[in-house]
C-alpha positions as CSV (number, residue, x, y, z in Angstrom):
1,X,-72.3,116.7,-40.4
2,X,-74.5,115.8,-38.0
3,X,-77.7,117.4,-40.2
4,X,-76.4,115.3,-43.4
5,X,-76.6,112.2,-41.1
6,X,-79.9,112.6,-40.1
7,X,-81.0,113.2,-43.5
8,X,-79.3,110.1,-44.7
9,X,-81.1,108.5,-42.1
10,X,-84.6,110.0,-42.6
11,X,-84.1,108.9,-46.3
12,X,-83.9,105.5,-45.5
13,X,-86.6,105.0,-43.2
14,X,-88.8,107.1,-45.7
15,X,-87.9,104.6,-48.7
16,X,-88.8,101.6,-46.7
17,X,-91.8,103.1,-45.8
18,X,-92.6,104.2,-49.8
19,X,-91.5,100.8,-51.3
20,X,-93.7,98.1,-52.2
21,X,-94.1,95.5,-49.3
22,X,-92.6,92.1,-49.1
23,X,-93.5,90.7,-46.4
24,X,-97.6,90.0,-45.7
25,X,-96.9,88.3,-42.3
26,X,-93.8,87.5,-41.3
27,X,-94.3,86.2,-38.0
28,X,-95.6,83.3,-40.0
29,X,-92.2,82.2,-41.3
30,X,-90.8,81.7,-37.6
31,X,-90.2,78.7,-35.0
32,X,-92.8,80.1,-32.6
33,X,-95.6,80.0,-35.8
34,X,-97.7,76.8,-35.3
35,X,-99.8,76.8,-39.3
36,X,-103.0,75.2,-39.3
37,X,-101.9,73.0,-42.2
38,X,-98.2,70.6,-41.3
39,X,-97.5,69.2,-44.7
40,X,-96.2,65.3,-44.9
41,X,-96.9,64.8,-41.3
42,X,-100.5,63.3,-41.2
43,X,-98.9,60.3,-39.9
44,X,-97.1,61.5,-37.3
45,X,-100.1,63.7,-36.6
46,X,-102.4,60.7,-36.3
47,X,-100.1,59.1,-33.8
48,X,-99.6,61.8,-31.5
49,X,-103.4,62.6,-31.6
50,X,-104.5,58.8,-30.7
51,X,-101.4,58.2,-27.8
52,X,-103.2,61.6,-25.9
53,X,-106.6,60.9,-26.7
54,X,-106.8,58.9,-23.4
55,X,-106.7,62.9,-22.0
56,X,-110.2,63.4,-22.8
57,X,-111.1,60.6,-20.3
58,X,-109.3,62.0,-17.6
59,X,-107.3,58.9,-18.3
60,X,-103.4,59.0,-18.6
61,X,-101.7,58.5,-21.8
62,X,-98.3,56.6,-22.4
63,X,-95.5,58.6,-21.8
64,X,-94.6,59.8,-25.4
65,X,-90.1,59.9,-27.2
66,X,-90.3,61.8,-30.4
67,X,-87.2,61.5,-32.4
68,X,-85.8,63.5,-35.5
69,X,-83.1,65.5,-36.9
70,X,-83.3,69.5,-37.1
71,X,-86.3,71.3,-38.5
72,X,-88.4,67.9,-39.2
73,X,-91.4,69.4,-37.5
74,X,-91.4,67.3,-34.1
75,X,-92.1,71.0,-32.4
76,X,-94.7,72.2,-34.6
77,X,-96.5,69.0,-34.9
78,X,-96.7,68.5,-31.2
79,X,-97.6,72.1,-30.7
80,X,-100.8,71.4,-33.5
81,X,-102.3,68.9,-31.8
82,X,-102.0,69.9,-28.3
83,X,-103.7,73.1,-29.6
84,X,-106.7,71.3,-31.3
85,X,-106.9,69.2,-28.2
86,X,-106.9,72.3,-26.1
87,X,-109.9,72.8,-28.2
88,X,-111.4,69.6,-27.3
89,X,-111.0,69.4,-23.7
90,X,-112.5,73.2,-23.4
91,X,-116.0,71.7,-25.3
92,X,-115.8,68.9,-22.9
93,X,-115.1,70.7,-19.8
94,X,-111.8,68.5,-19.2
95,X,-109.1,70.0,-17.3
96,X,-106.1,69.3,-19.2
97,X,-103.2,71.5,-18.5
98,X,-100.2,71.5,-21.1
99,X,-96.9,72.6,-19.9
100,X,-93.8,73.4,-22.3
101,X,-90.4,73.8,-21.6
102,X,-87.4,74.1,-23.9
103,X,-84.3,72.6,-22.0
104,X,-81.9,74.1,-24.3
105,X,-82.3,77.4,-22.8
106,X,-80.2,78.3,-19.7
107,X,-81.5,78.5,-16.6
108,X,-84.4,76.6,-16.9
109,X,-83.2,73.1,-17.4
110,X,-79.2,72.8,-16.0
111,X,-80.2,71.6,-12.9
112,X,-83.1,69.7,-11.3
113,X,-83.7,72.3,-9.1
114,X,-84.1,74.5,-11.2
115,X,-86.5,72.5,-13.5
116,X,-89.0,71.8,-10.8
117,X,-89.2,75.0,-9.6
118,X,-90.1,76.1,-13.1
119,X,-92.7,73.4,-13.2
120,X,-94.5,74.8,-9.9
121,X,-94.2,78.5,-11.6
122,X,-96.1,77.6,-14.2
123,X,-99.0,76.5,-11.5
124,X,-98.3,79.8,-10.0
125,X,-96.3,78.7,-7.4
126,X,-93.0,81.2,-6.6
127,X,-90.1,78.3,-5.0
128,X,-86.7,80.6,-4.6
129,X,-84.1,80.0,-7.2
130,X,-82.1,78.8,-4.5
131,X,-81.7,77.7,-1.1
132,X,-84.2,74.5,-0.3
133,X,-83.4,70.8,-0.3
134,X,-84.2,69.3,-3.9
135,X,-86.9,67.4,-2.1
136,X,-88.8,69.9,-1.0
137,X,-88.9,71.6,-4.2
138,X,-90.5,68.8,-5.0
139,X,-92.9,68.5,-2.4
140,X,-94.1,71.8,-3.2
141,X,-94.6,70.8,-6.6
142,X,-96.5,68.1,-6.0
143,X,-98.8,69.8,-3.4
144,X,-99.2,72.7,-5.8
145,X,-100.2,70.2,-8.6
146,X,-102.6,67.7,-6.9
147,X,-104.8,70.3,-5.6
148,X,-107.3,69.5,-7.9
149,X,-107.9,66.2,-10.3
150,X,-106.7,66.4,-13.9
151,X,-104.3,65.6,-16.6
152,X,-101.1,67.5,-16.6
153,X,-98.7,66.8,-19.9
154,X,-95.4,68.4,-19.6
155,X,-93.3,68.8,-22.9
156,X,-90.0,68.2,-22.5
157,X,-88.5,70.1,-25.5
158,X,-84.5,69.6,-26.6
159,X,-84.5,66.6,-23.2
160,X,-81.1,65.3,-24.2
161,X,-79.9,68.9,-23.0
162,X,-81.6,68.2,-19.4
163,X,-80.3,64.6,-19.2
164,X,-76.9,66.2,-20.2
165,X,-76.9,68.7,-17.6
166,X,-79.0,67.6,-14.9
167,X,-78.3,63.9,-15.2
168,X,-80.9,61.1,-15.5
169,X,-82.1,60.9,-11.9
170,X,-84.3,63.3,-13.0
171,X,-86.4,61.7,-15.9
172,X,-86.6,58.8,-13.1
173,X,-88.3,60.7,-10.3
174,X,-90.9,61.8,-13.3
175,X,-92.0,58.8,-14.1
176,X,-92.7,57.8,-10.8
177,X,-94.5,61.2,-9.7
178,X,-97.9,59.6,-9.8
179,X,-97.5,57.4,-7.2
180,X,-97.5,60.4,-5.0
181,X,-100.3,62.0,-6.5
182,X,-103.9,61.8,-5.2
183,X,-105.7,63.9,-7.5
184,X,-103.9,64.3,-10.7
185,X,-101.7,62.5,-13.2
186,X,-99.0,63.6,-15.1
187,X,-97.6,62.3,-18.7
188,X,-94.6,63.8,-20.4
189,X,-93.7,63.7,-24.0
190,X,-90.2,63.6,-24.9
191,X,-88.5,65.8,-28.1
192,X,-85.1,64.6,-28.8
193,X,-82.8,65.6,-31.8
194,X,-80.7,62.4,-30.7
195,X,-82.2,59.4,-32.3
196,X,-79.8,57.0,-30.0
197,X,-80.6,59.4,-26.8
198,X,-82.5,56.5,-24.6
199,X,-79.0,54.3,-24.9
200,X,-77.3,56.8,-22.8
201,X,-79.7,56.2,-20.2
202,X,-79.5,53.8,-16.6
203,X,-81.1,50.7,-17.1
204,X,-83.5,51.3,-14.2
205,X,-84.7,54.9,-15.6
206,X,-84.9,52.5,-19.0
207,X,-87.7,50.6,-17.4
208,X,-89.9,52.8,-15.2
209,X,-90.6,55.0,-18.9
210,X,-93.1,53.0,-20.1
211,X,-93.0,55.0,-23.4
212,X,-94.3,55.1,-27.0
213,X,-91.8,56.2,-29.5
214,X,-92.2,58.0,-33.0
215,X,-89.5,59.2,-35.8
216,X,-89.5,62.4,-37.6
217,X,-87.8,61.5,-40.8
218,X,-85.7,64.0,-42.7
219,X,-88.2,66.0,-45.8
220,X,-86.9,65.7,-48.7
221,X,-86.7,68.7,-51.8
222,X,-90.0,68.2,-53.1
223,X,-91.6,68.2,-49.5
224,X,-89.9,71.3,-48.6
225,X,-91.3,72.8,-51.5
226,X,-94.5,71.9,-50.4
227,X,-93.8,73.2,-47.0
228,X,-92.8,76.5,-48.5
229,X,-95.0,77.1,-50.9
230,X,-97.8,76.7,-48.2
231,X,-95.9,79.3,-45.7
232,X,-95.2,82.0,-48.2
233,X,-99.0,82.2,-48.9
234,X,-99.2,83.1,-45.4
235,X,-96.2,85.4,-45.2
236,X,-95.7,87.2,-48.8
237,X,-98.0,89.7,-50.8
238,X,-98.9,88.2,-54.4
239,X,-96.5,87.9,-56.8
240,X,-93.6,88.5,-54.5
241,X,-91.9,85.2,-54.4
242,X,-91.7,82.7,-57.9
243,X,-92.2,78.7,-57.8
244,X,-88.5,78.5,-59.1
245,X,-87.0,80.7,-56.2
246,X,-88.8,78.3,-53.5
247,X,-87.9,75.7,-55.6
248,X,-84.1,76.7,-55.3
249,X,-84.8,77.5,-51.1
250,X,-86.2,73.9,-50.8
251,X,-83.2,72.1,-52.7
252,X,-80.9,74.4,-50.4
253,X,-82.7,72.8,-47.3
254,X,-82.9,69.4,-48.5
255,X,-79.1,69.6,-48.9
256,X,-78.8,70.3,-44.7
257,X,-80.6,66.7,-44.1
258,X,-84.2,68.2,-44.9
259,X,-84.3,71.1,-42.3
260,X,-87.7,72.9,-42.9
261,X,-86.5,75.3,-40.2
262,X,-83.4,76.9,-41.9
263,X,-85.7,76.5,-45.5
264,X,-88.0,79.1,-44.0
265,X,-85.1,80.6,-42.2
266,X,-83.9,81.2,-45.6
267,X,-87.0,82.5,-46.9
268,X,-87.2,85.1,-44.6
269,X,-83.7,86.1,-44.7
270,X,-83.8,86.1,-48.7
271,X,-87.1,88.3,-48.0
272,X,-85.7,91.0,-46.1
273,X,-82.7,91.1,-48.1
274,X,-84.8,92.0,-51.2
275,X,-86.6,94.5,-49.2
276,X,-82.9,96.4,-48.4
277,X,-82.7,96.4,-52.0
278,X,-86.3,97.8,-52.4
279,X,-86.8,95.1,-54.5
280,X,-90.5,94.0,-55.1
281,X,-89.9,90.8,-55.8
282,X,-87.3,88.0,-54.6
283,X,-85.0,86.6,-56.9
284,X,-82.9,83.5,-56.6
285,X,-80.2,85.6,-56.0
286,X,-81.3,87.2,-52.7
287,X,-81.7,83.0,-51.8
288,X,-77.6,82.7,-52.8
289,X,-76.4,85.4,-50.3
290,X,-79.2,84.5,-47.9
291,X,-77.4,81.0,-47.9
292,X,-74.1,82.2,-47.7
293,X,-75.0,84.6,-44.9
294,X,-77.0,82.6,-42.9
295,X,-74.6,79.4,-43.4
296,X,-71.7,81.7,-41.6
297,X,-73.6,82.6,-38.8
298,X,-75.1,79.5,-38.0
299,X,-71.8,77.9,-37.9
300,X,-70.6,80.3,-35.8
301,X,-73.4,80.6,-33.4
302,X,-73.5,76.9,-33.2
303,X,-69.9,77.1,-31.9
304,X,-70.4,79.4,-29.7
305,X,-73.2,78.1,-27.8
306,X,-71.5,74.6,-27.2
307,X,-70.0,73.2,-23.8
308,X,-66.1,74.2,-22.8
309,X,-65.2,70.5,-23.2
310,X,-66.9,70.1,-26.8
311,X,-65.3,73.5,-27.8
312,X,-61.8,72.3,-26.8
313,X,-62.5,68.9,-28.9
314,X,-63.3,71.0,-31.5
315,X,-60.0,73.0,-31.8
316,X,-57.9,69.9,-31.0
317,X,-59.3,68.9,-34.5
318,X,-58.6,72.1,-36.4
319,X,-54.9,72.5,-34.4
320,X,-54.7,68.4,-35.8
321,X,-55.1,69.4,-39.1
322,X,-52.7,72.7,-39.0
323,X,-49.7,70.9,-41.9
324,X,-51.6,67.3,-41.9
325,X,-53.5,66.0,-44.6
326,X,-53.9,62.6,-43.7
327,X,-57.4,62.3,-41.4
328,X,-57.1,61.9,-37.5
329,X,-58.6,59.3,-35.3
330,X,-60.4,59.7,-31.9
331,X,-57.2,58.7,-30.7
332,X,-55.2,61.9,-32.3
333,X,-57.9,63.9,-31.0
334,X,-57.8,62.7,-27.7
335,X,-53.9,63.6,-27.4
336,X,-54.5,66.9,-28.2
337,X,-57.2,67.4,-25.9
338,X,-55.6,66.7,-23.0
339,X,-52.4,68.6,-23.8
340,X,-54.6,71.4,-24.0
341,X,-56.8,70.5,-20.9
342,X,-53.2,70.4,-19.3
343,X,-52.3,73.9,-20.4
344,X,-55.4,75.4,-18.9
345,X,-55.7,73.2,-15.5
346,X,-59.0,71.7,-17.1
347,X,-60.3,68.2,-15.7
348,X,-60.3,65.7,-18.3
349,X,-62.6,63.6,-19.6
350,X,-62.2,60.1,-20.7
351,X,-61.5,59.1,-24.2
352,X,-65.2,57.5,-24.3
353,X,-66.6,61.1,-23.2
354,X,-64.8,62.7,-26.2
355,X,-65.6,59.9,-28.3
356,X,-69.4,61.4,-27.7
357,X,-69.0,64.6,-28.2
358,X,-67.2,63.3,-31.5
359,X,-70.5,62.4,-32.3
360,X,-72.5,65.5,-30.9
361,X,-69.9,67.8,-33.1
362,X,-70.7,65.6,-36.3
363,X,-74.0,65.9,-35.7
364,X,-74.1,69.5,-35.7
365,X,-72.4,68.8,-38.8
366,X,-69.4,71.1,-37.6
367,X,-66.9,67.9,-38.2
368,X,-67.8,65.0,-40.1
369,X,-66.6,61.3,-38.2
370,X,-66.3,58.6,-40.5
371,X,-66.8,55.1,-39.4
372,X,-64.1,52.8,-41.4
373,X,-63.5,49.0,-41.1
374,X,-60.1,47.5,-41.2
375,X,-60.6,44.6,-41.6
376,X,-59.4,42.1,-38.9
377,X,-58.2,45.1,-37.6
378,X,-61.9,46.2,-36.6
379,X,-62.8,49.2,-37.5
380,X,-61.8,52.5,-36.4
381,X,-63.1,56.9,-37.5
382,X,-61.2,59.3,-39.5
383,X,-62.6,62.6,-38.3
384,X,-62.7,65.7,-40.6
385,X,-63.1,69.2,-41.0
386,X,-66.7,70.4,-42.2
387,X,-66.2,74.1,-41.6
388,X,-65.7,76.3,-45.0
389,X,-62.4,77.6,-46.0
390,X,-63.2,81.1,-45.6
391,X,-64.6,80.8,-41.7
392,X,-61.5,78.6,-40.2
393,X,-59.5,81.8,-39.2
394,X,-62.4,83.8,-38.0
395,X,-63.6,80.4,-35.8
396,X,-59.8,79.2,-34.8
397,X,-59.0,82.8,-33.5
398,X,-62.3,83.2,-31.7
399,X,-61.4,79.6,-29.8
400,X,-58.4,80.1,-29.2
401,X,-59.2,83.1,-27.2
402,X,-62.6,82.1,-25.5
403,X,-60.4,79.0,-24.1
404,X,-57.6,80.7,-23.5
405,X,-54.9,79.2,-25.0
């Protein structure tokens, strides 16, 4: 048996090998790709390029809020032109150093600790994960940093995850780390996926920012085509992928509020799906079960990745709607939150808290929250459902155990 299985295996790798390739580069249809070429963002490109010019001075530039939805290229056009500036300051001799961090991801950004010391690694400076006073993690930062003069911009990727976690405080103490500076000066530019992300902030952090703003807006079909049709140039052999099948990807995207990420998410999902088939070519077909695929798992993974207290917001919904049809209020919602929060000794949050991650959930679009006047009455949101039939179950039963209850 074993023989037959190696066989069967050997036979596989041997026709993947043997088949006609799909894929040219694929590397070039993922997040960390920056192209040389950003379709429909020339504007925003402009912008971003005239607010750091200042750089090659030695001169600091405003501190910089970039707004947008999902996959409408903040990352990628922020990454092109601190790349061709890169370029720039090298022919100049300027010492510009360009620091990146993605606050999403654990353990870099949940605490301000734990950000700062990151910020001194990436001077080369080791502080211990644990153990010293906050302000002397910043000290060292600071002396590690102003041992020399030059322009230090720190991207602050996802930073509605740091404020989140790590409070506000935080973005404060940044914006007034050049007063204690001798030799260098440090800007920071701001990615946010929440448009209304500076209202959450203290009035006092409000006012020591200083900052320029600019909005990503969602693409629509025709510039997702565009998008596409540029990347699978880069990342398909000839006459692998049709103008109607990216036409078909790009109206997919378009439908989940413009998201060039999942678009070429989907291309490259649809791609390796027609290599399995040792296809040579990729129909609209392998785009359908890409969709389908890709539309369960992101879901899912979305879900999974979210806080405790969103996660139990999100099953008091879907335990609201178990025998009701008639939509629920943030009210509703709140009732069955705490009954659960009470069944598993969890500290509640107020009913303005939940209200917020109300909104956070619909954003994700993992609920929808409907704003609806009544009149005199004022006005008041039914919240819904916006998780497929066919995933409820799979999602309910994997919440209800995760939180226990």
């Amino acid at each position: 048996m074993v023989g037959v299985t190696q066989k069967s295996l050997d036979d596989i790798f041997n026709d993947f090998l043997e088949n006609k390739r799909i894929f040219l580069d694929k590397a070039s249809l993922t997040q960390k790709h920056t192209p040389e070429n950003i379709p429909h963002r020339d504007e925003q490109i402009m912008q971003i390029a005239k607010i750091l010019a200042p750089c090659l001075r030695m001169e600091k530039p405003s501190n910089l809020f970039i707004y947008g939805k999902t996959g409408t290229g903040k990352t990628v056009t922020v990454s092109h032109v601190i790349n061709k500036l890169v370029e720039k300051s090298k022919e100049r001799e300027v010492d510009i150093k360009f620091i990146y961090l993605n606050c999403k991801l654990k353990r870099v950004a949940d605490t301000e600790y734990r950000l700062i010391a990151q910020l001194a690694e990436s001077f080369g400076k080791t502080v211990p994960p644990t153990g010293l006073p906050t302000d002397e993690v910043y000290n060292i930062f600071y002396k590690t940093i102003d041992d020399k003069k030059r322009i230090i911009v720190l991207v602050l990727d996802e930073i509605d995850h740091l404020i989140n976690k790590a409070g506000d405080e935080i973005l404060y103490n940044l914006t007034r780390i050049n007063s204690s500076l001798k030799n260098s000066e440090l800007t920071f530019i701001g990615i946010s996926n929440d448009l209304r992300f500076t209202e959450k902030l203290d009035a006092r952090v409000k006012s020591s920012l200083g900052e320029e703003e600019i909005i990503f807006s969602p693409y629509n079909a025709l510039q997702l085509r565009d998008i596409l049709q540029e990347r699978s140039k880069q990342s398909f052999y000839d006459n692998v992928i049709s103008e109607s099948v990216i036409s078909k990807c790009a109206a997919y995207a378009a439908r989940e509020h413009g998201d060039a990420r999942r678009a070429l998410d989907l291309l490259r999902v649809a791609g390796e799906l027609a290599e399995r088939d040792a296809s040579q070519i990729i129909t609209e077909e392998h785009i359908d079960i890409a969709d389908n695929k890709m539309e369960k798992d992101r879901l899912m993974e979305a879900i999974i990745k979210q806080p405790k207290q969103s996660q139990i917001v999100l099953y008091a919904v879907m335990s609201y709607y178990e025998g009701r049809n008639e939509p629920a209020s943030t009210g509703d919602i709140y009732e069955i939150y705490k009954a659960f929060c009470n069944n598993i000794n969890l500290k509640k949050l107020t009913q303005r808290r939940i209200s917020d991650l109300i909104s956070e959930l619909d954003m994700l679009g993992i609920i929808n929250a409907r704003v609806i006047s009544q009149g005199r009455y004022g006005r008041t949101r039914e919240i819904t459902l916006s998780i497929p039939e066919d995933t409820l179950n799979r999602i309910g039963l994997f919440l209800k155990n995760h939180l226990e209850l």
